[in-house]
N, C-alpha and C positions, 0 to 999 in steps of 0.2 A: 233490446228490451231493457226498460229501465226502468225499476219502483214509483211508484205512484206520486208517492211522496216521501220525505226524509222525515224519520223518527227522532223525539228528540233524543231516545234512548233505545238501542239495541239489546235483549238479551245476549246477543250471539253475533257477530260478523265470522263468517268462513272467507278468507282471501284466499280465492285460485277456486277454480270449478275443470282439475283433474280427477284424477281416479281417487284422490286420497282427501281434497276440500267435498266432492261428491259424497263419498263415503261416508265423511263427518257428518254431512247434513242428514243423511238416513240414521245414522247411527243416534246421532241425536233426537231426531221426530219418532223414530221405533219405539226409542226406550217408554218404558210402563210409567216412569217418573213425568214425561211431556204429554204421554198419552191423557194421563189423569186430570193435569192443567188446561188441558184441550175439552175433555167433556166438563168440566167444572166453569169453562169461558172466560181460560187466563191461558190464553195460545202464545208461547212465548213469540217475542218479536225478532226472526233471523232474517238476515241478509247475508246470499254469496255475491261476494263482490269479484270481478274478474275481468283483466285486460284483453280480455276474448273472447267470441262469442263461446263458451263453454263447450260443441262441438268440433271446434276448432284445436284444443288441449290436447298436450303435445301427448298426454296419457294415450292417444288413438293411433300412432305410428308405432307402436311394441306391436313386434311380431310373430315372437317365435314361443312365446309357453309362459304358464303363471305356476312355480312349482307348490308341490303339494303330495305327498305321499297318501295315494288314494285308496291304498292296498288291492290294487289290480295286477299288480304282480308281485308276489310268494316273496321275494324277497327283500323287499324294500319295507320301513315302515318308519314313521316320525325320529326316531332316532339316529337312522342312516342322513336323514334331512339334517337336522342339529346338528352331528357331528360334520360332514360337509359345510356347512355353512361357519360354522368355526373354523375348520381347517381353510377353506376359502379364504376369510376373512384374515389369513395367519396371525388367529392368534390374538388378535385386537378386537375382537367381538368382545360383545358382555354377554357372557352365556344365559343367563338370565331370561337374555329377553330374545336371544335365539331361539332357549327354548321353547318360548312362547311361538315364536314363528312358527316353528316347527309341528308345536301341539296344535294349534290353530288352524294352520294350514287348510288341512282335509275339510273341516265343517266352512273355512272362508269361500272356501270354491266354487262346494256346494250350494251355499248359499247364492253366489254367482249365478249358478243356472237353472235356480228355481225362481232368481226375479228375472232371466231371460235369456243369460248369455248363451249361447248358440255355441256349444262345445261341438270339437269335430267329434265322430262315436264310430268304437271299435264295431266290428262286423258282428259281438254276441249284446250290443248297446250301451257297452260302459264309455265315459268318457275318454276320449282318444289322448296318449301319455307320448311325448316321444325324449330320444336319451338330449342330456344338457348336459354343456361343462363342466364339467367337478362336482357333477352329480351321480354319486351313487350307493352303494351298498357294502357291509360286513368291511370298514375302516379300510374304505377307496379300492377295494378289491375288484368291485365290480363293477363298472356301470350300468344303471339303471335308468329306464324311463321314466321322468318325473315333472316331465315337463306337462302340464295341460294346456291343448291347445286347439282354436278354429281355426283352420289351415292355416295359413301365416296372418291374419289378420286379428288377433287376440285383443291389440289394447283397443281399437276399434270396435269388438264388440262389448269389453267392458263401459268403454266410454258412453255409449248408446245407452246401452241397457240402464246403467246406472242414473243416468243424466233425465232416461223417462221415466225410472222409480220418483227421483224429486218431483220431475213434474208433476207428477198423480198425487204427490206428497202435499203439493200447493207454496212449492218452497220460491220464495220470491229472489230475483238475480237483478242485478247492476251490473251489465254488461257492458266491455269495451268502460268501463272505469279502470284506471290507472292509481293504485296507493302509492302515494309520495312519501306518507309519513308514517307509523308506529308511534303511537303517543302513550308512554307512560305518566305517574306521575314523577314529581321530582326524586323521591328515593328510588326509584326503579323498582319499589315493588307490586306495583300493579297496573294492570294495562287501563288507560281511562278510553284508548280508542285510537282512530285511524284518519288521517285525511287524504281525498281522493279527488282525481283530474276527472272529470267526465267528458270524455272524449268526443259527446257526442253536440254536446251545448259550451263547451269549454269554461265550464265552473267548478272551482273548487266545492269540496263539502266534505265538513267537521263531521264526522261520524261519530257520535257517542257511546260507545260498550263496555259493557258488565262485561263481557269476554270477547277475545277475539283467537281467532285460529289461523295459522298460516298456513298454506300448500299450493305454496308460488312453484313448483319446480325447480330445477336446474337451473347450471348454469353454463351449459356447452357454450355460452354464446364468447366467453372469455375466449377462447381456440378460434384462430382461422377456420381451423379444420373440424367439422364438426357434425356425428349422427344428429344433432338435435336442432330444434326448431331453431329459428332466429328470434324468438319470444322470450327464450329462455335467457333471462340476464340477471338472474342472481338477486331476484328482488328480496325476495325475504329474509335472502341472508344478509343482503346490505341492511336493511331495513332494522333487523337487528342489530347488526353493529353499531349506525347511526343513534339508536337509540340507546346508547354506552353498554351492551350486554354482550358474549360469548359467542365464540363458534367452537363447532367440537371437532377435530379432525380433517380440517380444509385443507392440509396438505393429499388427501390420497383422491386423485381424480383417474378413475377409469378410463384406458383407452380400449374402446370394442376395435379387435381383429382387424375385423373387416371392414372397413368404411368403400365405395365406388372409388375405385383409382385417386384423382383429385378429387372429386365433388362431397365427399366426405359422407354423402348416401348411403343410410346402413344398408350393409348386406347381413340379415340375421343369420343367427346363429343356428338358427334350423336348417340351412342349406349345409351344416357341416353334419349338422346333426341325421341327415338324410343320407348322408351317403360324399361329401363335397369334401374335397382335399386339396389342403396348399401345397403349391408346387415351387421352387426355387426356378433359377435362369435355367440350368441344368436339368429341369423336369425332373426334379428329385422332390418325393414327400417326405418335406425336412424335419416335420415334426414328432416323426417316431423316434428322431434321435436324440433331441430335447425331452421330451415327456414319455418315454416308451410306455408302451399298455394304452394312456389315456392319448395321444396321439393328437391329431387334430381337436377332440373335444377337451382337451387339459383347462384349466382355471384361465378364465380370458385376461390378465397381467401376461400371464405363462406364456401364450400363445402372440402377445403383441411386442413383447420381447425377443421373443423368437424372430419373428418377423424382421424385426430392426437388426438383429444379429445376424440375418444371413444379408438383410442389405448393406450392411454394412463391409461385409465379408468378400464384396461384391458381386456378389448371386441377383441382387435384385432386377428387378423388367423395368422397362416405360411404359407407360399409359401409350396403346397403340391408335390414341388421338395428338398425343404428342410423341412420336416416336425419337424425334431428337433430343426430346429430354429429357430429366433425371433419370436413372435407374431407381426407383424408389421404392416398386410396388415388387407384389410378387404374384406370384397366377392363385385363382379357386378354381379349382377344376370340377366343375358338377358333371361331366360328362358319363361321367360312371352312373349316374339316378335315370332310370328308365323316364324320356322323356313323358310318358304319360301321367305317370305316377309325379312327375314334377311338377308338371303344370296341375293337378290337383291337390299337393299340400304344400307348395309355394308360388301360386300363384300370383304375390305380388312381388316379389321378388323374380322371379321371371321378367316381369310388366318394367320391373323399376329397370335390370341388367337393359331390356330390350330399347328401350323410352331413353337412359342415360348414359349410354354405353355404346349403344348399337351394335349390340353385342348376341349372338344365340346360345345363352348357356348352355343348355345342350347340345352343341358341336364343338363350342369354342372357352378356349380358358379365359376367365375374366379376370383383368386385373386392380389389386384389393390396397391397402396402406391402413394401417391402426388412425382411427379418427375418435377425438372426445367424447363420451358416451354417457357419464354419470358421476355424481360427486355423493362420494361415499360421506363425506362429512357435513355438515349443516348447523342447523341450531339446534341446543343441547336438549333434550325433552326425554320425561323418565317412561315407563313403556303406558302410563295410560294420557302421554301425551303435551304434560304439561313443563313449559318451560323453563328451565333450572338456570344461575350463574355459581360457577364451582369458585368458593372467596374459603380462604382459611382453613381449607381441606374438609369442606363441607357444601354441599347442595344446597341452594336456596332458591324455592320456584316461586315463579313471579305470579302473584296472584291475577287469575282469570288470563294469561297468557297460555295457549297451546299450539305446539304444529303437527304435523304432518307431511307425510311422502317426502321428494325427493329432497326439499329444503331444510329437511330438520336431520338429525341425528340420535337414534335409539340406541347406534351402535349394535346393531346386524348384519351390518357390511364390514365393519371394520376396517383392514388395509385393503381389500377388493369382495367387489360382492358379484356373486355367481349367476348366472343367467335364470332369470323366471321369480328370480324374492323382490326386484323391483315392484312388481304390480302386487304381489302379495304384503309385501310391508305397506304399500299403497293403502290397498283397500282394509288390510287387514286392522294395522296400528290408525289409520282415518277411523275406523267403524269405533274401534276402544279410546278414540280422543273422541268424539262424539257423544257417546256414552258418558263417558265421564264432564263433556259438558252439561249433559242433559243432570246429573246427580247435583253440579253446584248451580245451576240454574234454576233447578222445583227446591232447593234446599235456599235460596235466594236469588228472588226473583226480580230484574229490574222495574224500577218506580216509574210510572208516564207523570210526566210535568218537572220540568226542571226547578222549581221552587222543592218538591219532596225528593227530588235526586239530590239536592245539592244537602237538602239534610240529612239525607242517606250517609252523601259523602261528608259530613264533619259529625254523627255519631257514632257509626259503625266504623269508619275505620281510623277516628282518632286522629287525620292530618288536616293542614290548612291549605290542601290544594286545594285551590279553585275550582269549578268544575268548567271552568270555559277554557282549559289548558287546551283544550282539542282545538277549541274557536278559535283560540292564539294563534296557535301552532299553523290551521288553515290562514289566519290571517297574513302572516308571513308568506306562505307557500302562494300566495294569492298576486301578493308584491312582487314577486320571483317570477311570477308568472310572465305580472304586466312587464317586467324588463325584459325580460326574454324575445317578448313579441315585439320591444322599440330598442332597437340595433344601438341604439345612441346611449339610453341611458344603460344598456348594458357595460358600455365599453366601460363608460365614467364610474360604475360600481368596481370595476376590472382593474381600472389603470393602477395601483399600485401592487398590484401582484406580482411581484419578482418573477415568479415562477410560467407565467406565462408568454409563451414565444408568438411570432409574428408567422402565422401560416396564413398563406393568402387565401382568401374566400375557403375557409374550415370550416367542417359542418361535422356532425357527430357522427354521418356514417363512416368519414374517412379515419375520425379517430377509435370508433370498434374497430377497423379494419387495423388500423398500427396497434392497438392494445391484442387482438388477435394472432396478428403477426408476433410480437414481440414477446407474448405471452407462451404460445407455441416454439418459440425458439427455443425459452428459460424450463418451460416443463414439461414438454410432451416424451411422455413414457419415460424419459432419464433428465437426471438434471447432474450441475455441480452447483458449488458456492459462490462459483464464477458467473452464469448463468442466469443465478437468481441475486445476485447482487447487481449485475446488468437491468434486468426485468425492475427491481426495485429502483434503482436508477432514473427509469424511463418515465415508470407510473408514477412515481412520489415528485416528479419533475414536471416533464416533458410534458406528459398527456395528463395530469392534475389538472396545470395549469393552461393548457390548451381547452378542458372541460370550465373553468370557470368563465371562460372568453367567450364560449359559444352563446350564439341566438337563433333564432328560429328565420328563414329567409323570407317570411311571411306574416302580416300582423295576425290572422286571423285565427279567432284559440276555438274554432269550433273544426272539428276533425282536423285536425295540425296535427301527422305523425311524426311531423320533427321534435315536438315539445317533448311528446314522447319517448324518441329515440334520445334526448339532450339527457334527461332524467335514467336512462336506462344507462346510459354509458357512464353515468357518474355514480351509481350502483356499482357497476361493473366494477370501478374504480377502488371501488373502498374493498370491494371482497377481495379484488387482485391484491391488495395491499395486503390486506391481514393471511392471505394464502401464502403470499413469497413468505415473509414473517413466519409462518408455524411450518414452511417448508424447509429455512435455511435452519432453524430449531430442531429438527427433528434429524440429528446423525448417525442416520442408521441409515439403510435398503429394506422393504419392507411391503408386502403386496403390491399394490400399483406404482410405488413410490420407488424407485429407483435410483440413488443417486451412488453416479460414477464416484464421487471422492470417499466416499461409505460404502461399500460395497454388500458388508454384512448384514443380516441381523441382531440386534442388540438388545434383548430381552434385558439385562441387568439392568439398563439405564431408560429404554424404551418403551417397555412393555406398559404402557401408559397414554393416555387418550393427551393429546392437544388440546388446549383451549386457550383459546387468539381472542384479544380485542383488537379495537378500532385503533388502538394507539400501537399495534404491533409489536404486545409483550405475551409471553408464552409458559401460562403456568400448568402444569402434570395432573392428569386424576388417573388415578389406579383402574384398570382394568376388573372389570366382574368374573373372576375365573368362580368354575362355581366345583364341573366332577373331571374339566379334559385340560390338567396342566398341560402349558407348550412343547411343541413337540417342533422334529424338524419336516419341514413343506416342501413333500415331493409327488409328481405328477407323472 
C-alpha cells in the first residue's frame, strides 16, 4: 500500500508501524485537539512511513507478557512495579519517568483490551498475569505475577489490534518505503522532514514535515546472534547520528537467556516463567546458586551471565545438531510443565522448539545460549517524546522531532530492562508522543502550498533555510542511488578511499555477516578494551570502507533488496561506531554491560547516562534520581 499521492507538506510523519509508531498514530487521531480540526474540515495531513508491510513489525514476535500491576493479586501494586524497574535498571533509570510507566501501566493495558487485544482470562475473568523476571513485590521479597499475557502470543496480538484501530482511524501508510535521510535544518533545531526509497517503484521522495516521529526498532541485526528480526538495523538511531545529534546509553544492549541453541530463536521467558529450568552439563539447576530466592526468573543480565559462567567453567552442552561442537549452550528443562497445560499457554514456543530444534520439550532438555535481544539505549527524548541534544549541561529539544519504542531512550530501561516494559514503554510512551504531537499540531498547523510554507518558514521561525533542503538532501540520495545501480561509476566515486579493501564479488550480506560476527565477539554479554578497540578497528576500517565500495548486482531500482540491504548496513555502521565509543567510555560493569577489565560498579563516576555522537565523543548527563537513591543489585 502506497499513498495516493505525495503532499507538499506533512503535518505528522510516524517512521515505523510497530507497537509504538502504531500507537503514536492513535494517540495522535484520539486526542480532542485533532478531533476538533477534523469536524471543523482541517484533518491534519499524517503519513506512517515503514519498510514493512506494518504486519510484518517485529513488535508481533514478543511473547511472553506486557507488565502492568492490574491489582489481581493483594499484593502487588504500581509501586512494586517502579521500584523493580529501577532496581532492574541498576540504578540508571530516571525515576521520573519510570514512575510514569509504572502509574500508567494498569489503564495502558486496559485500554489494550477494550480496542481488542485478546487477553488470555483467569477462570473468575480477569485478565490472565503470570510471574516475570525481577518482577515483584514488598522490595524484591516476592515475586509476583505481573506479566499480562495471550498465551505466548502477546506482541502478535497487540500488533493486530492496534494496526486495525488505524485502519478504522483512516490513517494512511507508505509501505515497504525505506527512510535514508532525517532532514533538519542547518542549526539542528528543527526537523524540516525525511527522504525515502520506495521500494516498490524505486524513487526517491522529499517528504516535507512540520513534525516527524521515529519508531524504527532495534537493532539486534548488529549481533550474528540474534532474537530479533533481520529488519531490525538500527535505522533511526543511525539516522540520528547522521543527522549530527545524540544517542543516550548505546552502550547497554540486552542479551535474552535463552535464545534456540545457534539459531538465536527466542525461547520466551514464559517457559521459565511456567515452570522451565536451566540445567548445566551435570543436570544441575545452576541458577539458585547465582540468584537464590529468584532462581531462574532473576533480571535477564543476571541470568545470561550465569549462563556464560558456568560455560565457561566448562559445564556447557552442544547443540545435539552439532554434537561435535562447542560446548556453548546449556539445557531448558520444561519437562517438569504438565504437557498439556504446555501446549496451552506456550504454544508457540512448543511449535518453534518442535519446527527448530527437533526437539519434544516435553520429554527432552532443549538446548538455549544468550542471544541479542534489546537496546536499552536510543535517541534521547523527554517522557512526552520529544527529542533532546544534552550541549552545556542542558537539554535542548529539537523542535517538531519525536520517538518512540525501542529506538529512542526515556531511560526506563536503564542498564537492563525487565521482561514485559518493552511493549508497555511501546505502546505506552507512543500513545504520550502522539498526544503531544496532536497539541503542537492544532496549536500550529501546517500551510498546503509551498509558496505559504516557505513564508511560514522565513516569519515564524526567523532563519534562512530554504525550504527545498529536503528536495536537496533527496536530490543527492537520488545520485547515490543511480551509482549504486551502475558498478562503474561506483567504483570511480570509490577509488580514492584509502580505507577500502579488495573483497572479491562483496555484497552487503557478507558484510552484515563480518559486522555481526565481529561485533559479537567485542560485546556479547562481556567485553574488555581489548575487544572493543579490536571491533573499532574493523568498523572505522575494514567494513567502512568495504560499505563505500558496494553496489547493487542489478541495475533495476524497483524491488532491489540489495539497495536496501547496502543502506541498512551502512546504518549499521555508524551506530556500531558510536556504541564501541560510549562502550570503551563507560569504566564500570553495570546491568547488561559487563566489562571483564571493570569489574565493578561505579556510582561516583558513572552514575550518569551516555551520550555519543557520530564523531565518537562522550559527554555525561546526570541521572533523575527522584525518592530510591542507589542501592546494591541483588537477585
Amino acid at each position: 500500500m502506497s499513498p495516493k499521492h505525495v503532499e507538499q507538506m506533512y503535518d505528522a510523519l510516524i517512521v515505523g508501524a510497530g507497537a509504538a509508531g502504531l500507537s503514536a498514530a492513535l494517540g495522535l487521531l484520539r486526542s480532542e485537539h485533532i478531533s476538533a480540526m477534523a469536524q471543523a474540515g482541517q484533518a491534519p495531513k499524517i503519513l506512517v512511513v515503514s519498510k514493512l508491510q506494518p504486519l510484518r513489525s517485529h513488535t508481533g514476535s514478543a511473547e511472553g507478557g506486557i507488565a502492568a500491576s492490574l491489582g489481581n493479586v493483594s499484593e502487588d501494586d504500581w509501586h512494586w512495579h517502579y521500584y523493580d524497574t529501577v532496581k532492574g535498571g541498576d540504578w540508571l533509570v530516571d525515576q521520573d519517568a519510570a514512575q510514569l510507566l509504572a502509574q500508567e501501566a494498569p489503564v495502558t493495558v486496559i485500554n489494550l483490551e477494550r480496542s481488542g487485544v485478546a487477553f488470555s482470562r483467569t477462570a473468575d475473568g480477569h485478565i490472565a498475569q503470570r510471574k516475570f523476571g525481577g518482577h515483584t513485590a514488598r522490595f524484591g521479597q516476592q515475586p509476583v505475577p505481573r506479566a499480562a499475557y495471550a498465551a505466548d502470543r502477546i506482541g502478535h496480538q497487540i500488533l493486530h489490534t492496534l494496526w486495525q484501530q488505524c485502519i478504522a482511524q483512516g490513517v494512511e501508510f507508505a509501505e515497504e518505503w525505506y527512510v535514508t535521510d532525517l532532514v533538519l535544518d542547518d542549526r539542528r533545531e528543527r526537523v524540516e522532514g525525511v527522504v525515502a526509497y520506495d521500494t516498490h517503484t524505486g524513487k526517491m521522495h522529499a517528504l516535507h514535515a512540520r513534525n516527524v516521529l521515529l519508531a524504527t526498532g532495534g537493532a539486534g541485526r548488529l549481533f550474528h546472534t540474534t532474537s530479533n528480526s533481520w529488519d531490525l538495523t538500527g535505522d533511526g538511531m543511525a539516522l540520528t547520528l547522521e543527522a549530527g545529534l545524540q544517542l543516550e546509553d548505546s552502550e547497554f544492549v540486552q542479551f535474552h537467556p535463552t535464545g534456540l541453541a545457534h539459531t538465536g530463536i527466542l525461547i520466551s521467558e514464559a517457559a521459565r516463567a511456567e515452570g522451565g529450568v536451566l540445567r548445566n552439563s551435570d543436570g544441575e539447576a545452576f541458577m539458585q546458586r547465582y540468584a537464590p530466592g529468584h532462581a531462574d526468573l532473576a533480571a535477564r543480565d543476571v541470568v545470561s551471565r550465569s549462563i556464560m559462567a558456568e560455560i565457561d567453567a566448562g559445564r556447557g552442552v552442544a547443540d545435539p545438531k552439532d554434537p561435535q561442537g562447542p560446548h556453548d549452550c546449556v539445557w531448558l528443562d520444561m519437562t517438569g510443565i504438565d504437557p498439556d497445560h504446555m501446549h496451552a499457554v506456550l504454544p508457540q514456543v512448543v511449535e518453534t522448539i518442535e519446527d527448530y530444534a527437533g526437539i519434544d520439550p516435553t520429554k527432552d532438555f532443549v538446548p538455549v545460549k544468550p542471544t541479542a535481544h534489546y537496546t536499552m539505549g536510543g535517541v534521547p527524548i523527554t517522557t512526552d517524546g520529544e527529542v533532546y541534544t544534552w550541549t552545556d549541561g542542558e537539554r535542548h529539544t529539537v523542535a517538531g522531532l519525536y520517538a518512540a519504542g525501542e529506538c529512542s531512550c526515556v531511560s526506563v530501561h536503564g542498564a537492563n530492562r525487565l521482561g514485559g516494559n518493552s511493549l508497555l514503554d511501546a505502546c505506552l510512551f507512543g500513545q504520550r508522543a502522539g498526544a503531544a504531537l496532536a497539541t503542537r499540531i492544532a496549536s500550529s498547523p501546517a500551510v498546503t502550498g509551498r509558496a505559504d510554507t516557505a513564508a511560514y518558514t522565513m516569519e515564524e521561525d526567523s532563519t534562512d533555510q530554504p525550504l527545498d533542503i529536503v528536495e536537496d538532501t533527496a536530490r543527492k540520495r537520488r545520485s547515490e542511488l543511480d551509482a549504486l545501480l551502475k558498478p562503474g561509476k561506483a567504483a570511480v566515486q570509490d577509488a580514492d578511499s584509502e580505507a577500502a579493501p579488495q573483497v572479491q564479488d562483496d555484497n552487503a550480506y557478507r558484510l552484515l555477516a563480518d559486522l555481526g560476527t565481529a561485533m559479537e565477539r567485542a560485546l556479547a554479554v562481556r567485553c574488555s578494551h581489548e575487544s572493543i578497540a579490536e571491533a573499532l578497528r574493523l568498523v572505522g576500517n575494514d567494513f567502512t570502507g568495504r560499505a563505500r565500495a558496494l553496489h547493487a548486482h542489478t541495475d533495476s531500482p524497483t524491488f532491489n533488496q540489495e539497495i536496501t540491504a547496502i543502506w541498512e548496513v551502512r546504518h549499521l555502521l555508524e551506530l556500531a561506531k558510536a556504541m564501541l565509543h560510549a562502550t570503551d567510555a563507560r569504566h564500570e560493569s553495570r546491568g547488561s554491560l559487563k566489562r571483564t577489565d571493570f569489574p565493578d560498579r561505579d556510582d561516583e563516576h558513572y552514575l550518569a547516562h551516555s551520550m555519543v555522537g557520530s564523531a565518537g565523543t562522550v559527554t555525561w548527563q546526570p541521572v533523575h534520581i527522584v525518592d530510591m537513591p542507589p542501592q546494591t543489585r541483588e537477585y
